[in-house]
C-alpha positions as a Markdown table, in Angstrom:
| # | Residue | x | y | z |
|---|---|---|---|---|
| 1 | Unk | 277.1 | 130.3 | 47.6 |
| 2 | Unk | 278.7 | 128.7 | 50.4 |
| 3 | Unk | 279.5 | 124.7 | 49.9 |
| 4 | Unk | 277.0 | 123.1 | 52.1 |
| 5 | Unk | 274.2 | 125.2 | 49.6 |
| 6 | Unk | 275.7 | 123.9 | 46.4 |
| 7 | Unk | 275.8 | 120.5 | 47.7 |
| 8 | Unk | 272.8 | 120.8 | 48.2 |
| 9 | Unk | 271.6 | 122.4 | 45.0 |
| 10 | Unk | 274.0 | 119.6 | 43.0 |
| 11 | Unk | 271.7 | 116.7 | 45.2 |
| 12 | Unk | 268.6 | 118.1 | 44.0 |
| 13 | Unk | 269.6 | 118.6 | 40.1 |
| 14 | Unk | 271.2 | 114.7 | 40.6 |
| 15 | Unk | 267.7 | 113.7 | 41.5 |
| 16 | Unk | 266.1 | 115.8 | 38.5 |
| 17 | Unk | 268.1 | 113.7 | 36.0 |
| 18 | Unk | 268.6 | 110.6 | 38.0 |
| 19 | Unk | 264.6 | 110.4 | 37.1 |
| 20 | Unk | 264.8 | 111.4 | 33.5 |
| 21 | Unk | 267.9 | 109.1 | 33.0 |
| 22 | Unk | 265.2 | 105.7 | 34.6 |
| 23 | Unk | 262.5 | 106.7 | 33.2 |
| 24 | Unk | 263.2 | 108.4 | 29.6 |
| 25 | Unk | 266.8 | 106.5 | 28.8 |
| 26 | Unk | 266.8 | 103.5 | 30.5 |
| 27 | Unk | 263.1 | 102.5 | 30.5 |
| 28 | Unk | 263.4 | 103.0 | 26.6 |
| 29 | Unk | 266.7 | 101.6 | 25.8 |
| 30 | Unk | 267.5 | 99.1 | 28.7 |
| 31 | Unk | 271.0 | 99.6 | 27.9 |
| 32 | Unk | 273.7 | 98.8 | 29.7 |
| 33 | Unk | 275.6 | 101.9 | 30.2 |
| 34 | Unk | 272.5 | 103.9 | 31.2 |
| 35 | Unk | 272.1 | 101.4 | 34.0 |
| 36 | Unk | 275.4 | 101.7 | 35.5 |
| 37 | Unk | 274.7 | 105.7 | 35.2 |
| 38 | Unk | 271.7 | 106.0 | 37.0 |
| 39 | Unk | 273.5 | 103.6 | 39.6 |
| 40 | Unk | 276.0 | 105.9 | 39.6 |
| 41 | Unk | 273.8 | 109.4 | 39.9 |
| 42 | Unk | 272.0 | 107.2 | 42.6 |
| 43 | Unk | 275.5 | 106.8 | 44.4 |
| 44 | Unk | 276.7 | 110.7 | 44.1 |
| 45 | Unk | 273.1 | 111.6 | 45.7 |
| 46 | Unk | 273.1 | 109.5 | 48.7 |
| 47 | Unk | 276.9 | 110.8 | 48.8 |
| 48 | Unk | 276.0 | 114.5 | 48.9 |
| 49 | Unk | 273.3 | 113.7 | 51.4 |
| 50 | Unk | 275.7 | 111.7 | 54.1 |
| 51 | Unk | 278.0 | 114.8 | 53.5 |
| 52 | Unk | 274.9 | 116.9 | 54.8 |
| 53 | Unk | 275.8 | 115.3 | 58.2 |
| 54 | Unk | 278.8 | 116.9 | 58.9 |
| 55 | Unk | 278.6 | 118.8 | 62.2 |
| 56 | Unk | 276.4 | 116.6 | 63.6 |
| 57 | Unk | 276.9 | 113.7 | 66.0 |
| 58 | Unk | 276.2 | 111.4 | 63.1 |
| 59 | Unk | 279.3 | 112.9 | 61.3 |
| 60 | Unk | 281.2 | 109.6 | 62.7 |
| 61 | Unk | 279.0 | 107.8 | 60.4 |
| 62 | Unk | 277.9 | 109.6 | 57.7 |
| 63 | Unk | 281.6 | 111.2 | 56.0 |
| 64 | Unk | 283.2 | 108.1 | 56.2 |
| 65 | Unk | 280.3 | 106.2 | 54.1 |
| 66 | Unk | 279.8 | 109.2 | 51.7 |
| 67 | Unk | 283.1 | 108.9 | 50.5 |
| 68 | Unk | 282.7 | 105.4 | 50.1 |
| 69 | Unk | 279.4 | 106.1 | 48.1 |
| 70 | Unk | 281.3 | 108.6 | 46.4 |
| 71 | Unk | 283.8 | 106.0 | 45.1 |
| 72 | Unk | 281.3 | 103.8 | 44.5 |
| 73 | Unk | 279.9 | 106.2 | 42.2 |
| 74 | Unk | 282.9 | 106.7 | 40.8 |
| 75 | Unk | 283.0 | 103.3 | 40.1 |
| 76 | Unk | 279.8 | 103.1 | 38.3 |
| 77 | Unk | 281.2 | 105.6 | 36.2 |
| 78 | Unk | 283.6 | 103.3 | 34.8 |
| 79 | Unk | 281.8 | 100.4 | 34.3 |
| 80 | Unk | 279.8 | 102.5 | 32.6 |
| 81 | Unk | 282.1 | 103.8 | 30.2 |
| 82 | Unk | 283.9 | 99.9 | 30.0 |
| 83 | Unk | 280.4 | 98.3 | 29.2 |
| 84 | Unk | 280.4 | 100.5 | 26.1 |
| 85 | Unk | 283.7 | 98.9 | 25.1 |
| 86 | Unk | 281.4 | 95.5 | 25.7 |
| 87 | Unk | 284.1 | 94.4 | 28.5 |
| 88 | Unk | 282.8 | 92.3 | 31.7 |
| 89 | Unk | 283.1 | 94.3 | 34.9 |
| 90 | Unk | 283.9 | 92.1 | 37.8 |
| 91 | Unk | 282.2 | 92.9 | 41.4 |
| 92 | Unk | 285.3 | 93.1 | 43.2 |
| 93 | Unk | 286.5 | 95.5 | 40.9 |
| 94 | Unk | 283.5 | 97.8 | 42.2 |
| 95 | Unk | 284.0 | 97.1 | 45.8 |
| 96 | Unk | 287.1 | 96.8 | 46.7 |
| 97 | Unk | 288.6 | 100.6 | 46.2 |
| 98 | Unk | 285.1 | 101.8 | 48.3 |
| 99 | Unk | 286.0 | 99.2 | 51.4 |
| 100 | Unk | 289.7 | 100.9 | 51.3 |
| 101 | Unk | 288.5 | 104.2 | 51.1 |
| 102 | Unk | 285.7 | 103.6 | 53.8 |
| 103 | Unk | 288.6 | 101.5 | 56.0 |
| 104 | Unk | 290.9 | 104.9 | 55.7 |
| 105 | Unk | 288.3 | 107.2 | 56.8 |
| 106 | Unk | 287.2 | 105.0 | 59.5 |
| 107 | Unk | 290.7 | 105.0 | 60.9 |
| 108 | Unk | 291.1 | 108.7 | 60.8 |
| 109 | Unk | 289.3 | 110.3 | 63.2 |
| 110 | Unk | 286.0 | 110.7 | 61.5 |
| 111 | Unk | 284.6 | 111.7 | 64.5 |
| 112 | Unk | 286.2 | 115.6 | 64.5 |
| 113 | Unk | 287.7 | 115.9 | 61.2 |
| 114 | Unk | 285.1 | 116.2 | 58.3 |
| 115 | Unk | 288.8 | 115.3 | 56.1 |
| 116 | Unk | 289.1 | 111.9 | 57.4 |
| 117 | Unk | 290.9 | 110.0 | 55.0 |
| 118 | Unk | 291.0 | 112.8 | 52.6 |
| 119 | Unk | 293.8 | 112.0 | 50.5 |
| 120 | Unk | 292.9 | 108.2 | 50.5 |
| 121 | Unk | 289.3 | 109.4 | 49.6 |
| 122 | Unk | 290.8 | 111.9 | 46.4 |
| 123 | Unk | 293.4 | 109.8 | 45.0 |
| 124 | Unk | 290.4 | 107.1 | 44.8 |
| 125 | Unk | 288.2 | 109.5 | 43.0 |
| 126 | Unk | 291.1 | 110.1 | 40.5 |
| 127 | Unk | 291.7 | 106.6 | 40.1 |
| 128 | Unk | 288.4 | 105.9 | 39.5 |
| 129 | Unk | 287.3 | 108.6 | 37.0 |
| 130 | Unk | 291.0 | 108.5 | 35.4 |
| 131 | Unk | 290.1 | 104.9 | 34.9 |
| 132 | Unk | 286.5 | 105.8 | 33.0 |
| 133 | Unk | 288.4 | 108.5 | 31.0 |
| 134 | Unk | 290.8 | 105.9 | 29.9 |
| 135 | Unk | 287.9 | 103.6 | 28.8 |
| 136 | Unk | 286.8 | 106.6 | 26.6 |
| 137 | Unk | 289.7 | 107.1 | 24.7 |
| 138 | Unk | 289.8 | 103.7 | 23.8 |
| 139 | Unk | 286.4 | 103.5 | 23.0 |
| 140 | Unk | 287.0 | 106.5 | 20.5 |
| 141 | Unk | 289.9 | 104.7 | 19.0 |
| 142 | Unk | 287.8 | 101.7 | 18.3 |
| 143 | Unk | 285.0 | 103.7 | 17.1 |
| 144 | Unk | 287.3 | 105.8 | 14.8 |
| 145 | Unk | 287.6 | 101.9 | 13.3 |
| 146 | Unk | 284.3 | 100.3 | 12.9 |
| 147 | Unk | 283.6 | 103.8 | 11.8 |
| 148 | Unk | 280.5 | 105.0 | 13.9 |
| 149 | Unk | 278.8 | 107.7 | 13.9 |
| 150 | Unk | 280.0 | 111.5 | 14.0 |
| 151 | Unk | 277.0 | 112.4 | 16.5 |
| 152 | Unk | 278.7 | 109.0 | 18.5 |
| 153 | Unk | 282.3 | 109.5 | 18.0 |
| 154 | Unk | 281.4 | 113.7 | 19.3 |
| 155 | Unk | 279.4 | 112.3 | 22.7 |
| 156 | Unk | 282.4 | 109.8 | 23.6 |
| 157 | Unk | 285.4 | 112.2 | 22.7 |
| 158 | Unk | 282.7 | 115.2 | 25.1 |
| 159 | Unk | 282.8 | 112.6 | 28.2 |
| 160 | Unk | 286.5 | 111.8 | 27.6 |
| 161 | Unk | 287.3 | 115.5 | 27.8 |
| 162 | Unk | 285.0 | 115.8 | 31.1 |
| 163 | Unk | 286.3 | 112.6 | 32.7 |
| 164 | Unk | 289.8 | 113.7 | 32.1 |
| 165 | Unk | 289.3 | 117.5 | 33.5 |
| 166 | Unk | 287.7 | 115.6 | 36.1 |
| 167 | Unk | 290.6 | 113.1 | 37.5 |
| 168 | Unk | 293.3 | 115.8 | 37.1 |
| 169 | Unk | 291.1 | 118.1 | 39.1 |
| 170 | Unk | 291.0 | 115.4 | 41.8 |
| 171 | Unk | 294.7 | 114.4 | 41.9 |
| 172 | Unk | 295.5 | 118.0 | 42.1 |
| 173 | Unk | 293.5 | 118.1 | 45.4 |
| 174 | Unk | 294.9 | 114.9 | 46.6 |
| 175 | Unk | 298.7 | 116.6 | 45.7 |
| 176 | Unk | 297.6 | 120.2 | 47.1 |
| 177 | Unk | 295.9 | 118.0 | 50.5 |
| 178 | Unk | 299.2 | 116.6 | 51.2 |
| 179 | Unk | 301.1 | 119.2 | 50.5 |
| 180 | Unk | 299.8 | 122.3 | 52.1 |
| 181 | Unk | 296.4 | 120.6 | 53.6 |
| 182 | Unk | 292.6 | 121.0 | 53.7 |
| 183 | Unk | 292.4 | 124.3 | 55.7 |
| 184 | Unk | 294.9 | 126.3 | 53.7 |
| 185 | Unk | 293.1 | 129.3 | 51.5 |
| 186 | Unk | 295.2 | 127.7 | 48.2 |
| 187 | Unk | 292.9 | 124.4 | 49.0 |
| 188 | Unk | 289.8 | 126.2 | 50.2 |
| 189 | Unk | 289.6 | 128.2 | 47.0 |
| 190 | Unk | 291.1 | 127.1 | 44.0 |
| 191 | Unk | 290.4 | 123.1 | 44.8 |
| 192 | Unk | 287.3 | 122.8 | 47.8 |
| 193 | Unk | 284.2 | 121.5 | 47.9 |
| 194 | Unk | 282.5 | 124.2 | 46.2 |
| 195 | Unk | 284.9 | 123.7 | 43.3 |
| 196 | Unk | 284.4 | 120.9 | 43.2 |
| 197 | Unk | 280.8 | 120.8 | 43.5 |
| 198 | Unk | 280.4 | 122.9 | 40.4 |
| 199 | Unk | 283.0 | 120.7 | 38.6 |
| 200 | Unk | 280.8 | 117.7 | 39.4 |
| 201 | Unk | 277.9 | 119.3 | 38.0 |
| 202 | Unk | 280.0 | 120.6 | 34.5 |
| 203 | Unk | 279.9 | 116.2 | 34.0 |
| 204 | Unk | 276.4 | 116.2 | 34.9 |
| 205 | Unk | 275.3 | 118.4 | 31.8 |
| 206 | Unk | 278.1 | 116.7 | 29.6 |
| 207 | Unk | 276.6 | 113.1 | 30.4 |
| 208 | Unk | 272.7 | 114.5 | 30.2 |
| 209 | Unk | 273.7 | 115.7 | 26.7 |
| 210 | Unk | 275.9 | 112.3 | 26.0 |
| 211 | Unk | 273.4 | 109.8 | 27.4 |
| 212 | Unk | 270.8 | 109.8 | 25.0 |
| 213 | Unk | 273.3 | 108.9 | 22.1 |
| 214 | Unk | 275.6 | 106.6 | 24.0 |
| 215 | Unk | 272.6 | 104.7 | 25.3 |
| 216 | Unk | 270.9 | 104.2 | 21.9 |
| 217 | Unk | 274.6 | 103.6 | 20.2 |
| 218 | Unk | 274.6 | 100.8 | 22.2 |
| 219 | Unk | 271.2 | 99.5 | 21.8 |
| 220 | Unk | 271.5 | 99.7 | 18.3 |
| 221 | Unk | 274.7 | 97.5 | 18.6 |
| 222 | Unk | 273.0 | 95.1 | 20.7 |
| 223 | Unk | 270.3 | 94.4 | 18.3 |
| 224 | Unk | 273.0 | 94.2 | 15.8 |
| 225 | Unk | 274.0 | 91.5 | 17.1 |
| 226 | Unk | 271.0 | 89.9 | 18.2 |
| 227 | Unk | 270.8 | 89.9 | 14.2 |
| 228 | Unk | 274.1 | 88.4 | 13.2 |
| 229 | Unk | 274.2 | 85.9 | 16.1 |
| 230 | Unk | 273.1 | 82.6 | 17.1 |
| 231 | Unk | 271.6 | 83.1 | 20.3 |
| 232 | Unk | 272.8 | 80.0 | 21.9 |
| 233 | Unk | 276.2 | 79.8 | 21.2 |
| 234 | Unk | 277.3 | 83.5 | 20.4 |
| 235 | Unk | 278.1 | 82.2 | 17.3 |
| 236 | Unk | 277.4 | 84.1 | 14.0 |
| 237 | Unk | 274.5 | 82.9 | 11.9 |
| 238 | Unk | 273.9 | 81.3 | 8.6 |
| 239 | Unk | 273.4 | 84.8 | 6.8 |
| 240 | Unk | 276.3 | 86.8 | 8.7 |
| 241 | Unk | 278.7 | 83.9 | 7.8 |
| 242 | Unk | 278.0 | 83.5 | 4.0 |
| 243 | Unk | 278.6 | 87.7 | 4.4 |
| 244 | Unk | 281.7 | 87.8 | 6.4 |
| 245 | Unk | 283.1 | 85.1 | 4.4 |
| 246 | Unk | 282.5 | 86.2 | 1.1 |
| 247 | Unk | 284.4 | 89.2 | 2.2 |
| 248 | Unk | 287.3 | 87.3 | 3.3 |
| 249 | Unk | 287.3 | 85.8 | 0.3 |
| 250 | Unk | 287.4 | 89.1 | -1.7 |
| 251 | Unk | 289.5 | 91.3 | 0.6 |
| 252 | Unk | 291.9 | 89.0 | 1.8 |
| 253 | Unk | 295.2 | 88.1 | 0.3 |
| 254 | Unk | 295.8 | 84.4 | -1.2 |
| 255 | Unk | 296.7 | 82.0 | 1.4 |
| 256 | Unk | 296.9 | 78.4 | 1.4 |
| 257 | Unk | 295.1 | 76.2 | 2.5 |
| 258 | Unk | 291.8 | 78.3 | 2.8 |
| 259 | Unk | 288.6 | 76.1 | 3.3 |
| 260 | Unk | 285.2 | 75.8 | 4.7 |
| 261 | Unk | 284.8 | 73.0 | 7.3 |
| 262 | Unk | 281.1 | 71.9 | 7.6 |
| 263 | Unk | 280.6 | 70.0 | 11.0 |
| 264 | Unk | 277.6 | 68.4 | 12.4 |
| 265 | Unk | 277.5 | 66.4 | 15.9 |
| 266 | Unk | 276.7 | 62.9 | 15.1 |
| 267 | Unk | 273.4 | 60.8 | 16.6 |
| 268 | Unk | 272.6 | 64.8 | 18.5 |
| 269 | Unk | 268.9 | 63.8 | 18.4 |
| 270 | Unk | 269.6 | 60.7 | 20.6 |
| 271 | Unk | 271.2 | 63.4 | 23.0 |
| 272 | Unk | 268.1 | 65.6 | 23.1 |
| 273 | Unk | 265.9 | 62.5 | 23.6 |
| 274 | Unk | 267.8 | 60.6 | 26.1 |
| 275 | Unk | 269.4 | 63.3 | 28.3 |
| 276 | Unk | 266.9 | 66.3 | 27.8 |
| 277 | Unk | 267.4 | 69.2 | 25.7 |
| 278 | Unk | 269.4 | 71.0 | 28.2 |
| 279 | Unk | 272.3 | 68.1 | 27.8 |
| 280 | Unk | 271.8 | 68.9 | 23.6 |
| 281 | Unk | 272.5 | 72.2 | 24.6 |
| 282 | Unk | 275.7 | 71.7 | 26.3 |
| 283 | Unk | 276.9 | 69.8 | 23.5 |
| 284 | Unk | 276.2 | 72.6 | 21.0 |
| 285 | Unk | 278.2 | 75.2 | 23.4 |
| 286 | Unk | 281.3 | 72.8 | 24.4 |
| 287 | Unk | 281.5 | 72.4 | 20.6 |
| 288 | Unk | 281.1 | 75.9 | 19.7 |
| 289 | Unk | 283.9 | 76.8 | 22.7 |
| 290 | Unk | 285.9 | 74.3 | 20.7 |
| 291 | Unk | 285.4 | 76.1 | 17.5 |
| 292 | Unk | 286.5 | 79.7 | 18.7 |
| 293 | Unk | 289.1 | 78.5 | 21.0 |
| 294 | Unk | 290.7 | 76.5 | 18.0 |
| 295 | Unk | 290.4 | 78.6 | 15.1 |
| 296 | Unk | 290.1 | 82.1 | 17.3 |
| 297 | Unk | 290.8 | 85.2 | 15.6 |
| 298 | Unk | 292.4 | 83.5 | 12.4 |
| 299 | Unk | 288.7 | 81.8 | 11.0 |
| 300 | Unk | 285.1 | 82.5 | 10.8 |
| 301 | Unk | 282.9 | 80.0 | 13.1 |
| 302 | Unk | 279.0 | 80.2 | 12.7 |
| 303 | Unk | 276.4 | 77.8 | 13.4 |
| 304 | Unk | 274.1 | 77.0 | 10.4 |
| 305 | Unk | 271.6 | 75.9 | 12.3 |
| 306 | Unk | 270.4 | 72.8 | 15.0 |
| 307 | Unk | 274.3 | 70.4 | 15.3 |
| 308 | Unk | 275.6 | 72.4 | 12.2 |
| 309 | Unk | 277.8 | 74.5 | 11.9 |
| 310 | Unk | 280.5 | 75.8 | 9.6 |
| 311 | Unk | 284.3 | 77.6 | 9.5 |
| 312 | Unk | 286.2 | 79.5 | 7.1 |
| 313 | Unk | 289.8 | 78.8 | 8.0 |
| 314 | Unk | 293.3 | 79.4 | 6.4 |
| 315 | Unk | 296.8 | 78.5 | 6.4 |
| 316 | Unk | 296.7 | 75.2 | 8.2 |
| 317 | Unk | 295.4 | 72.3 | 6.8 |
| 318 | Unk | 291.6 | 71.7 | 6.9 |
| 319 | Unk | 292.2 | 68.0 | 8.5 |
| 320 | Unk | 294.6 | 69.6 | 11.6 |
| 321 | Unk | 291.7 | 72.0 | 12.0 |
| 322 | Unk | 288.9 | 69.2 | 12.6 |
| 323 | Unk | 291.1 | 66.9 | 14.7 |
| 324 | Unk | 292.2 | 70.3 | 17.0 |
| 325 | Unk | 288.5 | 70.9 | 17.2 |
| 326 | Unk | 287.3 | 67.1 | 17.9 |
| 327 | Unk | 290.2 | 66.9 | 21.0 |
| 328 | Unk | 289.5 | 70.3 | 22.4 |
| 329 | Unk | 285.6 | 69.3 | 22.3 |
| 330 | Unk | 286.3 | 65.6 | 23.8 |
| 331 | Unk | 287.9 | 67.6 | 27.0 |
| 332 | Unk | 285.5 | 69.9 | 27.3 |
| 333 | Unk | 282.6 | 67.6 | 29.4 |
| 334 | Unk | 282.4 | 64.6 | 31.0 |
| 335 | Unk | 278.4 | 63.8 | 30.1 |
| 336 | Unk | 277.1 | 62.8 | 27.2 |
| 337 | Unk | 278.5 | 64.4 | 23.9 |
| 338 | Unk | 277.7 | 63.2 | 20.2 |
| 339 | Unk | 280.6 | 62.4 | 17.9 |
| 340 | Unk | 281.5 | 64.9 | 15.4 |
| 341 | Unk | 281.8 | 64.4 | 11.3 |
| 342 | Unk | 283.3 | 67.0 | 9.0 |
| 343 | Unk | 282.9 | 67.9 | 5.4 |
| 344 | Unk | 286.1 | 69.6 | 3.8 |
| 345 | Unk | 285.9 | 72.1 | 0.5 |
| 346 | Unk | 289.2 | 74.2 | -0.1 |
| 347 | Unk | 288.6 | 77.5 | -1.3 |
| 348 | Unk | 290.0 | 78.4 | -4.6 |
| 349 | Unk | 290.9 | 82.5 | -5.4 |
| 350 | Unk | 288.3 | 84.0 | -6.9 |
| 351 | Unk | 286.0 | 81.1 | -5.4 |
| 352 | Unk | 282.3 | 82.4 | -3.8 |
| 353 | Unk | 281.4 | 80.7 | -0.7 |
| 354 | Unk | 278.4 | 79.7 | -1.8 |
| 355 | Unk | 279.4 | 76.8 | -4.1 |
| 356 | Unk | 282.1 | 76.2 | -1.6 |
| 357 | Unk | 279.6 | 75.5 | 1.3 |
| 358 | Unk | 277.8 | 73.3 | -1.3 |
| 359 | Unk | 281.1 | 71.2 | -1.6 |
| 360 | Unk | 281.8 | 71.1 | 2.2 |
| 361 | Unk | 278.3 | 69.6 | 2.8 |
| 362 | Unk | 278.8 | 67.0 | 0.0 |
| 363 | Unk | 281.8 | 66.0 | 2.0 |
| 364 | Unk | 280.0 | 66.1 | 5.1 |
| 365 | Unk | 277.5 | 63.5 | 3.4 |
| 366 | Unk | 280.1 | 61.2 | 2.4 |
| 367 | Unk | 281.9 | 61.5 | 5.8 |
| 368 | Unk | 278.6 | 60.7 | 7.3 |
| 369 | Unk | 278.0 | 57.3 | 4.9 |
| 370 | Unk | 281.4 | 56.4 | 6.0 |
| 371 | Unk | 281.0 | 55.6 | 9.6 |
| 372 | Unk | 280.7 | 59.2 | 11.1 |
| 373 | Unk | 283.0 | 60.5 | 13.9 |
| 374 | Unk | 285.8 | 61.6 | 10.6 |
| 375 | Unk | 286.6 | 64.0 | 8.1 |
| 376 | Unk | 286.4 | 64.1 | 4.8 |
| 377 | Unk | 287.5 | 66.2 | 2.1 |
| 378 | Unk | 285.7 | 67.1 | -1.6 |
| 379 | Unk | 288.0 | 64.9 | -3.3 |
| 380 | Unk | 288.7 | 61.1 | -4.2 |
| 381 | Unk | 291.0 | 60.8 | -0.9 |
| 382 | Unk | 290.1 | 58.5 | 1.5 |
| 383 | Unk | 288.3 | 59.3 | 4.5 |
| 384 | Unk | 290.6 | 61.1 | 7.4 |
| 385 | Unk | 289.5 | 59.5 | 10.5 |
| 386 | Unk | 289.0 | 62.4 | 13.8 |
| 387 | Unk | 289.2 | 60.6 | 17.2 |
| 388 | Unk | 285.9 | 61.2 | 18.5 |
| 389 | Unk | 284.6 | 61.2 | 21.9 |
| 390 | Unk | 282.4 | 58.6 | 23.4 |
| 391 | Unk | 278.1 | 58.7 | 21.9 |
| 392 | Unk | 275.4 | 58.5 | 24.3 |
């Protein structure tokens, strides 16, 4: 077949699943990484068809955009693979290496030479899919660790193996463009368009066969979370936290200074009734950003429930932890936030969390009966007073 037939053929097969993907994986899953591949299928088939323009007076036009497209695609393709690793993809991260590509072909005489910005265009398309294939690997490292499923672990390390093929194959045609050029049999052969066409479609069937498990992988782990997780804050919930803790507890080597730290935002009520509930809500997340960006990865923040919430924290002392929290959460806005109180419980080895919670909200009572805005700890100390931030 000559290239302008399998480009073709390739369009209408990318159409065929570009359907199935919307309306069997997507429509059913609404997953992330399905969206960004029918976005991307959607990309490589308006590619193809701008390609179809070549020889025409609209060449000018059309191969300069479909190797934007084509990056763009490309793009998609990463984000696709990066929004399984549950990492943010910024816009300009999408557009940019399209607008450079475009810029290059532009500037090269698009009007005569169907290879206008050809090595710009192929080391772009390496990037780009070398980028995705380095997402996978990852992804199958981290998988290997929260130990997920074999049928899981085979679909990533399949679309790893494709992506890679797939970027080498591209930078050898961006090495073999520069180095001997487009028309030379070498190039026209081994690494043209109709190799490259059938290459393309090799990661079509890969990522129809990898789609379906991906995309439900990552629902599942989405309603995971919804599960574990306070909706508001991104906080773990009540049950998640008596779980994780319990087996911190139990797994986790002695150290001192382990306790749970009940808090709970003082007069909060007056906030939701003077200032709206979208001002109580604010509150709730500027002290829950204080939480995580205080104890990070070295405690366990969850919200209990309405202005409580609760830590598991170690090896600094409980007190330094609740004044951290109360100046981090006095910076964090300048409208209307509640004062905080804590209630302390250290965690003796061998301890289970739930008498230890008990404790903490003992504390919390006392701290409470004291004046608010201060912690205090399950024992006969006096109160230990936390600089709070002005009350409604």
């Amino acid at each position: 077949m000559d290239t302008m037939t399998l480009r073709v053929a390739f369009g209408l097969v990318a159409v065929c699943v570009l359907a199935l993907f919307y309306g069997v994986t997507y429509r059913s899953t609404r997953s992330a990484y399905s969206a960004w591949w029918c976005l991307s299928l959607a990309n490589f088939v308006l590619s193809a068809s701008l390609f179809l323009l070549n020889g025409t007076p609209a060449q000018v036009v059309g191969n300069p955009l479909g190797n934007a497209v084509a990056t763009l695609g490309a793009g998609c393709v990463w984000a696709g693979a990066r929004s399984l690793r549950e990492r943010p993809v910024a816009r300009w991260e999408l557009v940019v290496v399209p607008v450079v590509v475009l810029a290059a072909s532009l500037l090269d005489d698009p009007r005569t030479d169907v290879w206008s910005g050809g090595a710009v265009f192929l080391i772009a398309m390496s990037v780009q899919i070398g980028r995705s294939a380095r997402e996978l690997v990852l992804l199958l490292r981290e998988a290997a660790e929260r130990d997920r499923r074999a049928q899981f672990r085979f679909a990533v390390r399949a679309m790893g193996v494709a992506s890679t093929v797939i970027a080498v194959f591209y930078l050898a045609r961006a090495l073999a463009f520069l180095a001997v050029g487009p028309t030379h049999p070498l190039f026209e052969v081994a690494l043209g368009g109709q190799a490259t066409t059938l290459l393309t479609m090799m990661l079509l069937v890969v990522v129809t066969f990898s789609m379906s498990a991906l995309s439900h992988e990552q629902q599942t782990t989405e309603l995971r979370r919804q599960a574990t997780r306070d909706g508001l804050t991104g906080l773990l919930n009540r049950v998640e936290f008596l779980r994780a803790a319990q087996r911190a507890i139990d797994d986790g080597p002695a150290r001192p200074e382990t306790a749970v730290l009940v808090a709970d935002l003082d007069g909060f009520k007056g906030i939701n009734d003077g200032f709206g509930h979208a001002a109580g809500d604010r509150a709730l997340t500027a002290f829950a950003d204080a939480c995580q960006a205080v104890v990070g990865l070295r405690g366990i923040v969850a919200r209990l429930g309405g202005d409580e919430f609760v830590l598991l924290t170690s090896g600094t002392p409980a007190e330094e932890v609740a004044a951290a929290i109360a100046r981090w959460y006095r910076g964090e806005d300048d409208g209307p936030m509640p004062t905080v109180s804590f209630g302390i419980a250290a965690v003796l080895p061998g301890d289970e969390i739930g008498p230890a919670l008990a404790r903490a909200d003992q504390a919390l009572y006392r701290a409470k009966a004291a004046g608010r805005a201060r912690a205090v700890r399950y024992t006969d100390r006096p109160p230990f007073l936390v600089e709070g931030r002005r009350s409604a």
